[in-house]
N, C-alpha and C positions, 0 to 999 in steps of 0.2 A: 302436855306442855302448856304455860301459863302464858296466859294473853304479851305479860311486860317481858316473859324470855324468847316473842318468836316476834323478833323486828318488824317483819310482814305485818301482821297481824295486830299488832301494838301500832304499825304507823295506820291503820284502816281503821280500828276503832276509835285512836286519835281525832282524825279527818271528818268519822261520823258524829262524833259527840261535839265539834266545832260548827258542822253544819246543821244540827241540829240549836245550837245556838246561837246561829246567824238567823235561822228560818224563825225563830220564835222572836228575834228583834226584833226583823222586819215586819212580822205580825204584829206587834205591840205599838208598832208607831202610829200615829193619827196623824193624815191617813196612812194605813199599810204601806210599807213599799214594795211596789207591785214590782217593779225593774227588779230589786233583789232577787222576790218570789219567783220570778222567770229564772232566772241565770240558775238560781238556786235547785228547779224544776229542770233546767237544761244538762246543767254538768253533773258531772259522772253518780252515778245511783238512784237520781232522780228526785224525788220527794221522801225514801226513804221508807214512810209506812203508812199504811191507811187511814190513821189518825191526822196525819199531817195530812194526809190530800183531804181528809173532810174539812180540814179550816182553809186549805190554801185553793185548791179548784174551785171555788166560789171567785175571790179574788181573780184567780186568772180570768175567766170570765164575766167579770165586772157583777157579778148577782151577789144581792143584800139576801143576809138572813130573815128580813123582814118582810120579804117578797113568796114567803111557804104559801103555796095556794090549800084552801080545804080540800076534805078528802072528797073522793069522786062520788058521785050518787050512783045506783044501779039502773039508773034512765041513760048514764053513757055508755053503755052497751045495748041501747035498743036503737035496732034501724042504722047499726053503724054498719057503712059501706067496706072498712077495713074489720071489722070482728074475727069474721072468720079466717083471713089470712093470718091476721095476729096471732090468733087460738093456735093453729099449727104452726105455725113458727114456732112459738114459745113454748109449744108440747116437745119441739122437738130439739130445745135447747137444753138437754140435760147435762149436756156434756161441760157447760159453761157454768158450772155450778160447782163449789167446793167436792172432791172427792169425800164420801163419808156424810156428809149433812142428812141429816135426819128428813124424811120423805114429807114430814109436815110441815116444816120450815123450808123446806124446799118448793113445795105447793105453794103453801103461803107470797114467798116473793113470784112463784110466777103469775102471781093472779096480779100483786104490784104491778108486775113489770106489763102484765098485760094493759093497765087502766095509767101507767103513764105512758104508753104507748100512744093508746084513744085521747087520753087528754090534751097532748101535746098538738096532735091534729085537728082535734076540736077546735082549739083556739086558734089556731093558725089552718085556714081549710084552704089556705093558697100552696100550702105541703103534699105530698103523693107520698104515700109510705113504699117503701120497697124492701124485699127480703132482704135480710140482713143489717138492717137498721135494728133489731133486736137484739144484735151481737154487740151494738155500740150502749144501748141502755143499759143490759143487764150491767155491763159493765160498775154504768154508775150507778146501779141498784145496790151492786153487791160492794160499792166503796165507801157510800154517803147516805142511801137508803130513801124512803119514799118519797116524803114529801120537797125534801132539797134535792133528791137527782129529778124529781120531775120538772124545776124550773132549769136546772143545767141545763139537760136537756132539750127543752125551749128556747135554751139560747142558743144553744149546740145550731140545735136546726133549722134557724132563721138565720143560724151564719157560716159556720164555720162546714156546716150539712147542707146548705140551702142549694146547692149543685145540681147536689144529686137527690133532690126530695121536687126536682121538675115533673111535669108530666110526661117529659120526653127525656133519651138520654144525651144531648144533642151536650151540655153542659160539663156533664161525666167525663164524655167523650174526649171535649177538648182537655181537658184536666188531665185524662190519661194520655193524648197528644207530647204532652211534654217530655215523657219520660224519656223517648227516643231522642230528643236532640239533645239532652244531658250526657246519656249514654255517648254518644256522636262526640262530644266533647271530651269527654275523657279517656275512651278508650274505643279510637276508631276502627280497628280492629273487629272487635266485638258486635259493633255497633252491623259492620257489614256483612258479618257472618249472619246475623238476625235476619238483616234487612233483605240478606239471598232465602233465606230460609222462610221469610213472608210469614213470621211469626205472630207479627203485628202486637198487641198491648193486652189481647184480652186477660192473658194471665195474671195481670195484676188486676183487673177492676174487683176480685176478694179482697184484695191486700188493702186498697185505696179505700172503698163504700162501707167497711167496717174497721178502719184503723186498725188491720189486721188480728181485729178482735175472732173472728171468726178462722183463721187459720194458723193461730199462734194455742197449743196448749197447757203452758205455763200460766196461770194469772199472772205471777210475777211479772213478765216477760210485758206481758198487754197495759199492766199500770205503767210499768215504766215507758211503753211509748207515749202513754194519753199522757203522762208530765209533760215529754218533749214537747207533743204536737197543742197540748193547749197552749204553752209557753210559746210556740214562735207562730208565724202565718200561718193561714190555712191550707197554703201547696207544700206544706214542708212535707207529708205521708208520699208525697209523689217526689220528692229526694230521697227521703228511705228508700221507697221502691226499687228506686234508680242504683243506690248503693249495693243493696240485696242482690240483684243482678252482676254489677259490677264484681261483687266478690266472687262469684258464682263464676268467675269468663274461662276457669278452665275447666268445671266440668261441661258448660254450653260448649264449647268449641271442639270438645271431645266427640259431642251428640252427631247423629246424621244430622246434614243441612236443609232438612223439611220440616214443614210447620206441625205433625203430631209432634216428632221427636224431643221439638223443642219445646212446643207449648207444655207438653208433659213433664219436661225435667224440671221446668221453672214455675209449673203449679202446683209441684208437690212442694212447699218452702219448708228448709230445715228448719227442725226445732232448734238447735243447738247452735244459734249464730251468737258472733261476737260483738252482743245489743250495744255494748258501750264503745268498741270501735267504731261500731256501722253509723250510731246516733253521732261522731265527732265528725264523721265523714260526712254526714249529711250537712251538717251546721257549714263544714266548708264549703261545700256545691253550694248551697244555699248564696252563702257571701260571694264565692268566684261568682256562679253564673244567676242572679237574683232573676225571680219571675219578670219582670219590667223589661231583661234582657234576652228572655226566652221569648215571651209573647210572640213574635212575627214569625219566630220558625215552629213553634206550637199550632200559631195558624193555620200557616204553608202548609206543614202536616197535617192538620184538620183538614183541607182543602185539595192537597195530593190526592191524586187518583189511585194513585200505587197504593196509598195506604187507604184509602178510606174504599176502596173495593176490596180488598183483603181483609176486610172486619165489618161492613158495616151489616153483613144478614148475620153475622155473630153476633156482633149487640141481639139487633131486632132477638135474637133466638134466646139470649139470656136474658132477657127481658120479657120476652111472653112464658119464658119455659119460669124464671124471679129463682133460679139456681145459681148464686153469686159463685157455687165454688164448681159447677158443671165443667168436666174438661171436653172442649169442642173441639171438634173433626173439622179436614180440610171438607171446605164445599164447595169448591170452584173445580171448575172440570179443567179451563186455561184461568189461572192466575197472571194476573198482571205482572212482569216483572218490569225490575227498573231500568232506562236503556242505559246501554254503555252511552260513556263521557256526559252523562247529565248530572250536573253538579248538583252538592250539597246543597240540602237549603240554608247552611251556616256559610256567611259569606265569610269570618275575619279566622285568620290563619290559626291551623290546629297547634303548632308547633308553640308559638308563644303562649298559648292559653296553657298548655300541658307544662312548659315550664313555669310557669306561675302559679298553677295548682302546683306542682313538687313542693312551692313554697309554703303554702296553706297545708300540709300535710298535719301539722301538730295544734293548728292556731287553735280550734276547740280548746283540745287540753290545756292551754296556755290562758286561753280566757278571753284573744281577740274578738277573736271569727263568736263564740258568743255572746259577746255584746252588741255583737253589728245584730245578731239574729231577735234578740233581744228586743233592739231597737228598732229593729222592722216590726215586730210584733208589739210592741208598744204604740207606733206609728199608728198601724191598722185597726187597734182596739178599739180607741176611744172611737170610730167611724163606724159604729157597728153599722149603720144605716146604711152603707155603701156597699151594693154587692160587689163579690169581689168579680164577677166578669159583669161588662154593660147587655 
C-alpha cells in the first residue's frame, strides 16, 4: 500500500516533512530561533533524526560551533583520579552501542568516550564523576561525536548535571524528593499505597542520573527523551519519572505492600512505554504543578523522618557500592511508619487540583502547556550561572 492511499500514513509523513521545514527555518534565522527549536524538540517525535540533533542540541544549550576544544593529549590520563573508574564503566558499556558495529569503531569511540569523560573533569575539578554519567555521554558520542559532544557535555554538567556531579548525594536526593509529592497530587491513591509500602525513591535514581540512558534499550527511545529534557528545565526527567510511575498504578497496586515487591516491579522499567503520551503528560505536570510550587513539599520530604530514614543508608549504599541500577533490600529491622491522622505535606485541597489537571489532559498536544514549558526553559537558559538549587 502506497504512502498517498493509507490516510494514516500520508497524514504523518505530511506533519514530518512540515516539521522538518519549520526546524530548518528556525535554524536559518540570525539568530536561530531557539523558542521554535524547543517546541520543535518538545512536540510529538521530537527532533526527528540525528542529523538534526547535530545542528539543533548545540542551540539548545546555547554552545557555538566555535567553542571545539583540541584533541586530548595522552598526559590526561596520567595520575587521573577517575581513570580507572571510567576504564570499567565504559568497558562495560557495550550494550549502549549500535547492535552490529564493527569491534574497531566500536573501540575507537570508547577510547572518545573515555577522554571526554577526563576532559570534561579536567576542566571543571569542582565535578565528582559517578557511575553512570557514561550512559549520558555516550549518548552524545554516538549523536554528534567527539570533539562537539565534549563541549555539550561541559555544559550538560555545569548545569543541567551539576546536582548530581556533588561530592555528596545530599542534591540528587532532594531532586528525587520531588517525585513523591507529584505522585501525591495526582493520584492519592497510589501515592499511599507507596508511602505504606516505604518504597521510598531509590528506584528511580537510574532513571533520573542517566536521563534514563542506562535503563531504556531503544536508542531511539533515549534521543527522543534528550530532545525533550534539553528543550525544557532541568527537573523535567523527575516529571517523566513521576508519569512512568503514574502509568504503572495498576500493576503497583497489584504488587504486595512491601518495599522488595515494589521497589522490584518499578525498577525493572518497560521498554515498550507510550514515550509520546508519557512526554505530553509530563509537559502538563510540569505546567499544573511547576518546581517553584513543589519546592516546600520537596523539602518537607527531604526533611521527613519517615522518608529520609527509609532511604538514607540506601543512598550511602548505591553510592559506595556506584551500581545506579543495584536493586536494594529492605534494611531496617523497624521501619518508621507514618502515624495515623498526620497530614499531608500538601496543604491546598486534592479535589480542585485533580479537576484542573482533567483540564490539562491534552494541552501538550494542542500546543499550550508546551509553550508555558518552553518558556520556562527559555527563562532558565540564558542564567546558566545560577544553579538550580541555592
Amino acid at each position: 500500500m502506497s504512502v498517498k492511499s493509507d490516510p494514516v500514513r500520508h497524514g504523518k509523513e505530511f506533519r514530518r516533512r512540515r516539521k522538518l521545514c519549520d526546524i530548518q527555518k528556525a535554524l536559518s534565522k540570525d539568530p536561530p530561533d531557539v523558542a521554535a527549536l524547543r517546541r520543535m524538540a518538545i512536540s510529538e517525535g521530537g527532533l526527528l533524526t540525528d542529523q538534526i540533533r547535530y545542528q539543533v542540541w548545540p542551540r539548545l544549550l546555547n554552545v557555538s560551533m566555535e567553542d571545539l576544544p583540541l584533541p586530548p593529549g595522552p598526559e590526561l590520563r596520567v595520575d587521573n583520579k577517575d581513570y580507572q573508574q571510567v576504564l570499567l564503566d565504559v568497558r562495560r558499556s557495550l550494550r549502549r552501542f549500535p547492535p552490529g558495529m564493527p569491534l574497531a569503531e566500536r573501540e575507537d569511540l570508547q577510547e572518545q568516550l573515555i577522554d571526554i569523560i577526563l576532559q570534561v573533569l579536567k576542566q571543571n575539578p569542582q565535578l565528582h564523576y559517578y557511575q553512570g554519567y557514561h550512559d549520558i555521554v555516550v549518548t552524545f558520542l554516538l549523536v554528534v561525536e567527539g570533539p562537539l559532544a565534549t563541549v555539550l557535555v561541559d555544559k550538560l554538567s555545569t548545569h543541567h548535571l551539576r546536582d548530581f556531579m556533588d561530592p555528596t548525594m545530599d542534591n540528587t536526593k532532594h531532586i528525587l524528593n520531588y517525585l513523591m509529592p507529584i505522585i501525591e497530587l495526582v493520584n492519592p491513591t497510589l501515592h499511599d499505597f507507596m508511602q505504606r509500602a516505604e518504597v521510598g525513591t531509590i528506584f528511580a535514581l537510574s532513571w533520573l542520573i542517566t536521563w534514563f540512558g542506562h535503563v531504556l534499550s531503544d536508542f531511539r527511545h533515549v534521543v527522543r527523551l534528550y530532545d525533550f529534557f534539553l528543550a525544557c528545565h532541568p527537573l523535567m526527567p523527575i516529571y517523566f519519572a513521576a508519569v512512568i510511575v503514574l502509568h504503572r498504578e495498576a500493576e503497583v497496586m497489584e504488587c504486595d505492600c512491601d518495599m522488595p515487591s515494589v521497589h522490584h516491579l518499578l525498577s525493572q522499567i518497560p521498554q515498550d512505554l507510550p514515550y509520546e503520551t508519557l512526554i505530553s503528560k509530563a509537559g502538563d505536570l510540569f505546567v499544573q504543578f511547576p518546581p517553584s510550587e513543589l519546592s516546600r513539599e520537596a523539602a518537607q520530604q527531604h526533611q521527613a523522618e519517615r522518608t529520609a530514614a527509609s532511604t538514607f543508608k540506601d543512598f550511602e549504599l548505591v553510592s559506595t557500592q556506584q551500581h545506579p541500577d543495584t536493586v536494594l533490600r529492605r534494611r531496617f529491622k523497624d521501619p518508621i511508619r507514618p502515624e495515623h491522622g498526620t497530614e499531608s505535606v500538601l496543604t491546598k485541597p486534592r479535589t480542585n487540583r485533580l479537576v484542573k489537571l482533567a483540564f490539562m489532559g491534552l494541552t501538550v498536544a494542542l500546543g499550550a502547556a508546551a509553550l508555558a514549558v518552553v518558556k520556562s526553559a527559555l527563562e532558565w537558559a540564558p542564567k546558566f550561572e545560577i544553579q538550580i538549587f541555592p
